[in-house]
MDTraj code that builds the backbone (N, CA, C; nanometers):
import mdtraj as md
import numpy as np

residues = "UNK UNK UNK UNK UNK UNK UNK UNK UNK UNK UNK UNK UNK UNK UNK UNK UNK UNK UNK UNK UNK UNK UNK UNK UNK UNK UNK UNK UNK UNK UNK UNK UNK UNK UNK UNK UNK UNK UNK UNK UNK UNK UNK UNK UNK UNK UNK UNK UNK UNK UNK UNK UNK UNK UNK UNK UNK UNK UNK UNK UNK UNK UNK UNK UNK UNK UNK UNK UNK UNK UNK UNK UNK UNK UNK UNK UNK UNK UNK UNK UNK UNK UNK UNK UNK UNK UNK UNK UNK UNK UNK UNK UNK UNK UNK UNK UNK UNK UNK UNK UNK UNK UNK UNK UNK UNK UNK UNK UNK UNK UNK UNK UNK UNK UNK UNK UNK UNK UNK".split()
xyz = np.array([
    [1.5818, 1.9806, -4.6745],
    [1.4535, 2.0051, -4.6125],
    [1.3961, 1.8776, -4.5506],
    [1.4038, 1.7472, -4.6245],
    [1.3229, 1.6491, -4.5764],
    [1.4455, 1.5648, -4.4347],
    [1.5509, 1.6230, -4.4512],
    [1.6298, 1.5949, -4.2900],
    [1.6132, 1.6538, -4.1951],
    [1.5695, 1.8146, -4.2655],
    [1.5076, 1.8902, -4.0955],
    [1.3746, 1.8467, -4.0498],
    [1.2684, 1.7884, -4.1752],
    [1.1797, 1.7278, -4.1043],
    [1.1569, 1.6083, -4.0388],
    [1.2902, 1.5257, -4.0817],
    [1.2832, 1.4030, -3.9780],
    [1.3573, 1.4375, -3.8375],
    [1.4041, 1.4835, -3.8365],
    [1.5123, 1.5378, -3.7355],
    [1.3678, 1.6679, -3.6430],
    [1.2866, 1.6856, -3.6864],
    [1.2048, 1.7813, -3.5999],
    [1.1307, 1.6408, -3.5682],
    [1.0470, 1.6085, -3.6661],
    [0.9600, 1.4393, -3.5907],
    [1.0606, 1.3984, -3.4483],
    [1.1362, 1.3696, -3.4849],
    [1.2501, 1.2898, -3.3390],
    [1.2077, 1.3276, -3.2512],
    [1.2345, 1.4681, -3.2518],
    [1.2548, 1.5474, -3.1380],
    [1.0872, 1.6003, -3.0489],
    [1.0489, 1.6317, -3.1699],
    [0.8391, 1.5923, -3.1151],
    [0.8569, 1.5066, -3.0445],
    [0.8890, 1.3733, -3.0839],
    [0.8199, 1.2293, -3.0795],
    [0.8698, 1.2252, -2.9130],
    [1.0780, 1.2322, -2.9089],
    [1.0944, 1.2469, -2.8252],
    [1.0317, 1.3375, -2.7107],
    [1.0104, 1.4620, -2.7379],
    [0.9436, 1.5696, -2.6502],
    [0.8041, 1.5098, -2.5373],
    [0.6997, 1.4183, -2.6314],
    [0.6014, 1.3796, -2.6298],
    [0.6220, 1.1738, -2.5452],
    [0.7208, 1.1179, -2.5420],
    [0.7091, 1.0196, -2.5102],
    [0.8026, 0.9848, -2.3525],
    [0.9249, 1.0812, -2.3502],
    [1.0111, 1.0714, -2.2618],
    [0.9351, 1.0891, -2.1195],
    [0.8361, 1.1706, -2.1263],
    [0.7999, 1.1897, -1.9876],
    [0.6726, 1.1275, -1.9904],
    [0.6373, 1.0608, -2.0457],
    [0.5168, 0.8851, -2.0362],
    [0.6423, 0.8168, -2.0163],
    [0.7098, 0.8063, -2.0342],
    [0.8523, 0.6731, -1.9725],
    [0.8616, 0.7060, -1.8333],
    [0.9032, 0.8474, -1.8176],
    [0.9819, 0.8422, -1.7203],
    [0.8699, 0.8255, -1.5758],
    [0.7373, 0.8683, -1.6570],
    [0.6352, 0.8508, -1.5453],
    [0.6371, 0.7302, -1.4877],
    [0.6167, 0.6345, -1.5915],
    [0.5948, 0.5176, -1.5570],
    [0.7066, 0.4325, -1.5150],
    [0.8272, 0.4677, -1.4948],
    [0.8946, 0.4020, -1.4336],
    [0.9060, 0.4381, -1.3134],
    [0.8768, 0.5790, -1.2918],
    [0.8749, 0.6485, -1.1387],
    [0.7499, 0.5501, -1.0466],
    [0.6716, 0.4490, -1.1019],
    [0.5623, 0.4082, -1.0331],
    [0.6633, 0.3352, -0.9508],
    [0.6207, 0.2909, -0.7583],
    [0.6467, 0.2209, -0.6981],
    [0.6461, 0.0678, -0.7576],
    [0.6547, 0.0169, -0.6828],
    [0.6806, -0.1485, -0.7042],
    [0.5913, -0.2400, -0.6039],
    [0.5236, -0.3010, -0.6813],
    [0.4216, -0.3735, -0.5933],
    [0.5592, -0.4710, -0.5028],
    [0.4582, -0.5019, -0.3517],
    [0.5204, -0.6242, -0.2703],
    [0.4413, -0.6257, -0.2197],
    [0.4603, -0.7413, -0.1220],
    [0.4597, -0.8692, -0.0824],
    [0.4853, -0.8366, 0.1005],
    [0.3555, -0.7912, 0.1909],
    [0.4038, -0.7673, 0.3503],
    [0.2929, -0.9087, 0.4126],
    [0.3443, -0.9235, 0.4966],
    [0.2759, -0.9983, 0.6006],
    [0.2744, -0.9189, 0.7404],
    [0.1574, -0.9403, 0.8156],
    [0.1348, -0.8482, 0.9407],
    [-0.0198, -0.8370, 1.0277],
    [-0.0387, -0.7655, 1.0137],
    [-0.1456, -0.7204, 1.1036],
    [-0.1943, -0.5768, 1.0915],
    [-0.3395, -0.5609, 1.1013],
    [-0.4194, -0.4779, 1.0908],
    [-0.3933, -0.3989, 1.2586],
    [-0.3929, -0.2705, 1.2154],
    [-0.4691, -0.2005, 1.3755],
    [-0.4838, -0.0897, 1.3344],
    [-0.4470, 0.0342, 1.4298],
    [-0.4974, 0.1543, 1.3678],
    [-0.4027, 0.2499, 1.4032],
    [-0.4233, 0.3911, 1.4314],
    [-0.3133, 0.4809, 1.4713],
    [-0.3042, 0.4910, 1.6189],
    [-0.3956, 0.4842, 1.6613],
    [-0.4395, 0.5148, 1.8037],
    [-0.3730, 0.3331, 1.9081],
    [-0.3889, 0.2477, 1.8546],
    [-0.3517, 0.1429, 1.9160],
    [-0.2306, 0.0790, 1.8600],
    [-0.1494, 0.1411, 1.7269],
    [0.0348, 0.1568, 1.6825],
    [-0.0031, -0.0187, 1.6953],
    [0.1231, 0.0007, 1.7052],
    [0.2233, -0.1559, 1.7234],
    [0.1077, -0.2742, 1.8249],
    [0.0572, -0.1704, 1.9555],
    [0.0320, -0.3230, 2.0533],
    [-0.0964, -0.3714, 2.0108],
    [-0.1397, -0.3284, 1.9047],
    [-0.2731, -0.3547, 1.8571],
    [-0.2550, -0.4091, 1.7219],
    [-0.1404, -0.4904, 1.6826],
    [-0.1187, -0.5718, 1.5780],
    [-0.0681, -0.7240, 1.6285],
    [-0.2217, -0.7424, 1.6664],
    [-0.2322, -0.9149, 1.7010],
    [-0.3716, -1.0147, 1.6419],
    [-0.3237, -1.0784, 1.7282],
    [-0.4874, -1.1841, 1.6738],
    [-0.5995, -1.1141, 1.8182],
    [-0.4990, -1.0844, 1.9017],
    [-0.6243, -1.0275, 2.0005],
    [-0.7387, -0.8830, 1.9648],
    [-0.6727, -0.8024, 1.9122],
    [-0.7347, -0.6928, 1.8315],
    [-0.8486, -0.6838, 1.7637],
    [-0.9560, -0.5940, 1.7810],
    [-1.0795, -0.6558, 1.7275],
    [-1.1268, -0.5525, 1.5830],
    [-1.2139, -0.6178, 1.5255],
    [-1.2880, -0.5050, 1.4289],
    [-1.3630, -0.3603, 1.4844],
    [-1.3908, -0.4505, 1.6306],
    [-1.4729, -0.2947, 1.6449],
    [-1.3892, -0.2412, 1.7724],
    [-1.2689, -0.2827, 1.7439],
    [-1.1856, -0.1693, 1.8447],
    [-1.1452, -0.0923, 1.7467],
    [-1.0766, -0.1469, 1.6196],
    [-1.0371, -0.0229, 1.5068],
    [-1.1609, 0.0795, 1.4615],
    [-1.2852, 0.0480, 1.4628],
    [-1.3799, 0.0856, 1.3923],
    [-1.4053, 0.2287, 1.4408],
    [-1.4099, 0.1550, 1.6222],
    [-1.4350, 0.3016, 1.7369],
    [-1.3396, 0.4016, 1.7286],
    [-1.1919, 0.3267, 1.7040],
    [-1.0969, 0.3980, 1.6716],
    [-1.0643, 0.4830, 1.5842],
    [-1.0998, 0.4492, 1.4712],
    [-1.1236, 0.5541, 1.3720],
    [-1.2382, 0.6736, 1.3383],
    [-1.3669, 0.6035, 1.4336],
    [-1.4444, 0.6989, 1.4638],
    [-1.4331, 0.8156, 1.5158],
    [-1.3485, 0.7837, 1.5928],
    [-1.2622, 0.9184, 1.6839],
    [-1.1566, 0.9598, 1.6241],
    [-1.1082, 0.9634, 1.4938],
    [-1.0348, 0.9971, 1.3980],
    [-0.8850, 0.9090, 1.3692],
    [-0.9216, 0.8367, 1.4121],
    [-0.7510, 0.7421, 1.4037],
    [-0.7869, 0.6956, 1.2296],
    [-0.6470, 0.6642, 1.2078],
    [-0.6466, 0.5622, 1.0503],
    [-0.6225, 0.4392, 1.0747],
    [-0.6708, 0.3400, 0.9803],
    [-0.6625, 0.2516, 0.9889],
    [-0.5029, 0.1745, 0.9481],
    [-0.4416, 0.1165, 0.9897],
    [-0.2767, 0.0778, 0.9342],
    [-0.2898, -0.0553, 0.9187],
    [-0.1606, -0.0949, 0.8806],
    [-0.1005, -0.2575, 0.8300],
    [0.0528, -0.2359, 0.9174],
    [0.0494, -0.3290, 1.0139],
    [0.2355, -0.3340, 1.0800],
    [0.2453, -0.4927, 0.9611],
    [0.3887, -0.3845, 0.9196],
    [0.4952, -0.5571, 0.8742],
    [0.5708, -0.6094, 0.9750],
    [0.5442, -0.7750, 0.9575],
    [0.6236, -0.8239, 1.0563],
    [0.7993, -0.7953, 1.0422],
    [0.7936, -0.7894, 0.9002],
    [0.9597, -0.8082, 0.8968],
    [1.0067, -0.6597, 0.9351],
    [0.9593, -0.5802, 0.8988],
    [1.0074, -0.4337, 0.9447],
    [0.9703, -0.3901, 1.0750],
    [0.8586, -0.4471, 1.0944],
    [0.7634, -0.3445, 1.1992],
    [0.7584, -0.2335, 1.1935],
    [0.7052, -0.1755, 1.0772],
    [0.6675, -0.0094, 1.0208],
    [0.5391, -0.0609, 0.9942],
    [0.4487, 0.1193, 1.0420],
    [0.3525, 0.0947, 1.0616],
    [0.2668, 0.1577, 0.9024],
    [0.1681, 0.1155, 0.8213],
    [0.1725, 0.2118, 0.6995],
    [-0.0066, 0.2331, 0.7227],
    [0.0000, 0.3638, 0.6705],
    [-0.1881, 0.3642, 0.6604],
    [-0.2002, 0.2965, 0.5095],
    [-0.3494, 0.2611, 0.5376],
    [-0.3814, 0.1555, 0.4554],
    [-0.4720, 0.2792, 0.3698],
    [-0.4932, 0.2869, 0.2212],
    [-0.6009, 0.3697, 0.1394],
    [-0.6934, 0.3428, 0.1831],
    [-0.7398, 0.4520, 0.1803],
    [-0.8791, 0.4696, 0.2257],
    [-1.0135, 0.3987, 0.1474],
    [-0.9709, 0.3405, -0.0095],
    [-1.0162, 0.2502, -0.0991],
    [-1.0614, 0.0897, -0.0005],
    [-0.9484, 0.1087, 0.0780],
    [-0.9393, -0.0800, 0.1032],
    [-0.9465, -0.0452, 0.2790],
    [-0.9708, 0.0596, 0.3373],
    [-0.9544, 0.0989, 0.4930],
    [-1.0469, -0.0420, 0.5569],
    [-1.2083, -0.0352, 0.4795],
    [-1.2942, -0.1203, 0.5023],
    [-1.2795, -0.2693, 0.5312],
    [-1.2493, -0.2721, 0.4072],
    [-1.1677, -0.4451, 0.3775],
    [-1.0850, -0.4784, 0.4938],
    [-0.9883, -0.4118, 0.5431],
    [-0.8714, -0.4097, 0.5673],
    [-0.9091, -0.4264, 0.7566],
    [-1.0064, -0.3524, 0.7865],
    [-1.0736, -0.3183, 0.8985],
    [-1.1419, -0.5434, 0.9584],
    [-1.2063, -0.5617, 0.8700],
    [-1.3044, -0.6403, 0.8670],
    [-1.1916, -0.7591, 0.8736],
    [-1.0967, -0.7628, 0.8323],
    [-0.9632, -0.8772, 0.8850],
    [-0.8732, -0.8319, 1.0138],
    [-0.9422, -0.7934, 1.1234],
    [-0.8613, -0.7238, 1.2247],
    [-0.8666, -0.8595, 1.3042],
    [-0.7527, -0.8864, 1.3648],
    [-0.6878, -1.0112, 1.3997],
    [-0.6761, -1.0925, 1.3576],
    [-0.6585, -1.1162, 1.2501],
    [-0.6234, -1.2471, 1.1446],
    [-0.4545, -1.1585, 1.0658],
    [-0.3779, -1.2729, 1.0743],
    [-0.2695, -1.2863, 1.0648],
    [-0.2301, -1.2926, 0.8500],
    [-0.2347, -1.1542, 0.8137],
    [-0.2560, -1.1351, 0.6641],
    [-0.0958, -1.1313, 0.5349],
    [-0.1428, -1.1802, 0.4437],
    [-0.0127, -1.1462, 0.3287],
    [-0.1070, -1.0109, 0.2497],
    [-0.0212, -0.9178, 0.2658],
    [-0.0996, -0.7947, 0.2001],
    [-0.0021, -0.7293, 0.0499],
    [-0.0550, -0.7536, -0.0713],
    [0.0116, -0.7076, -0.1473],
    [-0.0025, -0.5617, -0.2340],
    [0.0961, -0.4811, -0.2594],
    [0.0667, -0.3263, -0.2804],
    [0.1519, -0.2472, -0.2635],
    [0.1819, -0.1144, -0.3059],
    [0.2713, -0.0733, -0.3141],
    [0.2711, 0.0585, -0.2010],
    [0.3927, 0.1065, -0.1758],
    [0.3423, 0.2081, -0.0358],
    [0.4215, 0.3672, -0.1373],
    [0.3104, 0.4263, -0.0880],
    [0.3980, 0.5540, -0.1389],
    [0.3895, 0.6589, -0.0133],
    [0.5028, 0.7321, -0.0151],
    [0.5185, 0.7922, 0.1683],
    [0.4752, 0.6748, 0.2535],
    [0.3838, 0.7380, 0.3270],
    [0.3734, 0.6353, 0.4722],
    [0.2458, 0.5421, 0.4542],
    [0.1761, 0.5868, 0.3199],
    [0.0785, 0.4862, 0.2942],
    [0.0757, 0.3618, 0.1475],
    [-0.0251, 0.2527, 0.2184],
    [-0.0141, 0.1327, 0.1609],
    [-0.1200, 0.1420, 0.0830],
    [-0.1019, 0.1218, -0.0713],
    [-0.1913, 0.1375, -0.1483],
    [-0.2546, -0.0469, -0.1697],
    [-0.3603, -0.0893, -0.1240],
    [-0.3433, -0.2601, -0.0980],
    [-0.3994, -0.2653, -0.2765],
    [-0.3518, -0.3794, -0.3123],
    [-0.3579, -0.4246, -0.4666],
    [-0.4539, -0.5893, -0.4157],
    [-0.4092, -0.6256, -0.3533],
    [-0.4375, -0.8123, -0.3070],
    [-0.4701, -0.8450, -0.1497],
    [-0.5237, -0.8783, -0.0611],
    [-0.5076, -0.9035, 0.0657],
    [-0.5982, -1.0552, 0.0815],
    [-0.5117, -1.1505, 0.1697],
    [-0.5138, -1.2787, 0.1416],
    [-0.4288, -1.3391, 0.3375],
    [-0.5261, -1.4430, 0.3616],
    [-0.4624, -1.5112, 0.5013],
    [-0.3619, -1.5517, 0.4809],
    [-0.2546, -1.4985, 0.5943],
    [-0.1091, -1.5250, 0.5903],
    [-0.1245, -1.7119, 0.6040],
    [-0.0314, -1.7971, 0.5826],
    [0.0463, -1.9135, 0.6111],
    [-0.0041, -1.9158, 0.7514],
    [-0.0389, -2.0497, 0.8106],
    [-0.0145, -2.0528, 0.9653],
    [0.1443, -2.0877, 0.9773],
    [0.2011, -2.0283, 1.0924],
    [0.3170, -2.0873, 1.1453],
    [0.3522, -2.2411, 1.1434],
    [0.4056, -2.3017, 1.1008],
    [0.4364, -2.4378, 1.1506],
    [0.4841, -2.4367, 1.2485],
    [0.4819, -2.5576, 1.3080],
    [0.5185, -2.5925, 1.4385],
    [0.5889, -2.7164, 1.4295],
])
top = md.Topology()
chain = top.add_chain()
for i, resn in enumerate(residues, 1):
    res = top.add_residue(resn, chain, resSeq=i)
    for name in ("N", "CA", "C"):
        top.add_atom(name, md.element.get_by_symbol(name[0]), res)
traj = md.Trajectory(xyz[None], top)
Protein backbone atom coordinates (compact mmCIF):
# COMPACT_ATOMS: atom_id res chain seq x y z
CA UNK A 1 0.00 0.00 0.00
CA UNK A 2 2.57 2.61 1.05
CA UNK A 3 4.39 1.93 -2.72
CA UNK A 4 1.16 2.66 -4.47
CA UNK A 5 1.12 5.77 -2.54
CA UNK A 6 4.45 6.92 -3.41
CA UNK A 7 4.24 5.85 -6.84
CA UNK A 8 0.65 7.91 -7.12
CA UNK A 9 2.58 11.20 -5.35
CA UNK A 10 5.18 10.85 -8.54
CA UNK A 11 2.86 10.80 -10.84
CA UNK A 12 0.57 13.91 -9.23
CA UNK A 13 3.70 15.69 -8.68
CA UNK A 14 4.74 14.81 -12.17
CA UNK A 15 1.15 15.55 -13.67
CA UNK A 16 1.28 19.03 -11.88
CA UNK A 17 4.95 20.26 -12.64
CA UNK A 18 5.81 18.99 -16.27
CA UNK A 19 3.74 21.52 -17.93
CA UNK A 20 5.17 24.66 -15.56
CA UNK A 21 8.57 23.27 -17.19
CA UNK A 22 7.60 22.87 -20.33
CA UNK A 23 5.91 26.37 -20.27
CA UNK A 24 8.70 27.96 -19.27
CA UNK A 25 11.07 26.75 -21.46
CA UNK A 26 8.72 27.40 -24.44
CA UNK A 27 9.42 31.29 -23.41
CA UNK A 28 11.40 33.09 -26.29
CA UNK A 29 14.84 34.28 -25.60
CA UNK A 30 15.64 37.72 -24.90
CA UNK A 31 18.26 39.61 -27.60
CA UNK A 32 20.12 42.00 -28.42
CA UNK A 33 18.87 44.20 -32.12
CA UNK A 34 20.30 47.37 -33.20
CA UNK A 35 18.25 49.56 -35.81
CA UNK A 36 15.80 52.01 -36.21
CA UNK A 37 12.40 53.07 -35.36
CA UNK A 38 9.64 53.77 -38.18
CA UNK A 39 6.35 52.52 -38.74
CA UNK A 40 4.26 50.32 -41.17
CA UNK A 41 3.32 52.83 -43.54
CA UNK A 42 7.00 54.22 -44.12
CA UNK A 43 8.68 50.03 -43.90
CA UNK A 44 12.32 50.05 -44.45
CA UNK A 45 12.87 53.85 -46.06
CA UNK A 46 11.80 55.32 -42.91
CA UNK A 47 14.50 53.60 -40.74
CA UNK A 48 17.01 56.47 -40.55
CA UNK A 49 18.25 59.37 -38.57
CA UNK A 50 16.17 61.43 -41.10
CA UNK A 51 12.72 60.08 -39.85
CA UNK A 52 10.85 62.04 -37.45
CA UNK A 53 8.62 61.52 -34.24
CA UNK A 54 5.86 63.18 -35.71
CA UNK A 55 6.01 61.48 -39.02
CA UNK A 56 5.45 58.06 -37.09
CA UNK A 57 2.95 59.66 -34.77
CA UNK A 58 0.70 60.95 -37.95
CA UNK A 59 1.40 57.65 -39.14
CA UNK A 60 -0.05 55.72 -36.76
CA UNK A 61 -2.82 58.05 -36.40
CA UNK A 62 -3.99 56.89 -39.60
CA UNK A 63 -3.60 53.39 -38.34
CA UNK A 64 -0.04 52.27 -39.14
CA UNK A 65 2.11 50.42 -36.19
CA UNK A 66 4.82 51.48 -34.92
CA UNK A 67 8.13 48.95 -35.85
CA UNK A 68 11.94 48.43 -35.04
CA UNK A 69 14.10 47.43 -38.57
CA UNK A 70 17.31 45.30 -37.51
CA UNK A 71 20.23 46.31 -39.10
CA UNK A 72 21.65 42.88 -39.29
CA UNK A 73 18.52 41.25 -40.72
CA UNK A 74 16.56 44.04 -41.99
CA UNK A 75 13.18 42.52 -40.73
CA UNK A 76 10.81 44.72 -39.86
CA UNK A 77 9.03 43.80 -36.16
CA UNK A 78 6.04 45.74 -34.50
CA UNK A 79 7.06 47.02 -31.40
CA UNK A 80 4.23 46.25 -28.12
CA UNK A 81 2.05 48.41 -27.81
CA UNK A 82 3.45 48.70 -23.91
CA UNK A 83 6.70 50.46 -25.30
CA UNK A 84 4.96 51.82 -28.98
CA UNK A 85 5.36 55.34 -27.04
CA UNK A 86 8.85 55.05 -25.85
CA UNK A 87 9.85 53.61 -28.92
CA UNK A 88 8.04 56.45 -31.05
CA UNK A 89 9.87 59.35 -29.03
CA UNK A 90 13.52 57.79 -30.24
CA UNK A 91 12.55 58.11 -33.97
CA UNK A 92 15.86 58.82 -35.66
CA UNK A 93 18.31 57.99 -33.25
CA UNK A 94 20.28 55.04 -34.10
CA UNK A 95 19.08 52.31 -31.02
CA UNK A 96 20.36 48.80 -29.22
CA UNK A 97 16.86 47.40 -28.46
CA UNK A 98 16.66 44.45 -26.16
CA UNK A 99 13.55 41.82 -26.07
CA UNK A 100 12.23 39.07 -27.26
CA UNK A 101 9.99 38.80 -30.59
CA UNK A 102 7.18 36.47 -30.69
CA UNK A 103 5.55 36.14 -34.40
CA UNK A 104 6.22 39.41 -36.02
CA UNK A 105 6.24 41.37 -32.82
CA UNK A 106 9.00 42.82 -30.49
CA UNK A 107 8.21 42.60 -27.02
CA UNK A 108 11.05 45.61 -25.91
CA UNK A 109 12.53 44.53 -22.31
CA UNK A 110 15.59 47.50 -22.50
CA UNK A 111 16.00 50.28 -25.20
CA UNK A 112 19.30 52.22 -25.03
CA UNK A 113 21.53 54.57 -27.87
CA UNK A 114 23.24 52.38 -30.23
CA UNK A 115 27.40 52.86 -30.29
CA UNK A 116 28.29 55.67 -32.77
CA UNK A 117 30.06 54.18 -35.77
CA UNK A 118 33.73 54.71 -35.61
CA UNK A 119 35.42 56.15 -38.14
Amino acid sequence: MKKFAVLLSVMLLAMVALPALAAEAAKPASSTMTGWVTDSHCGAKGANAKHTAACVEKCVKGGSKVQFMDDASKKLYDVDKDHATAMTAQTGHHLKVTGTVEGSTLKVEKIEMAEAAKM
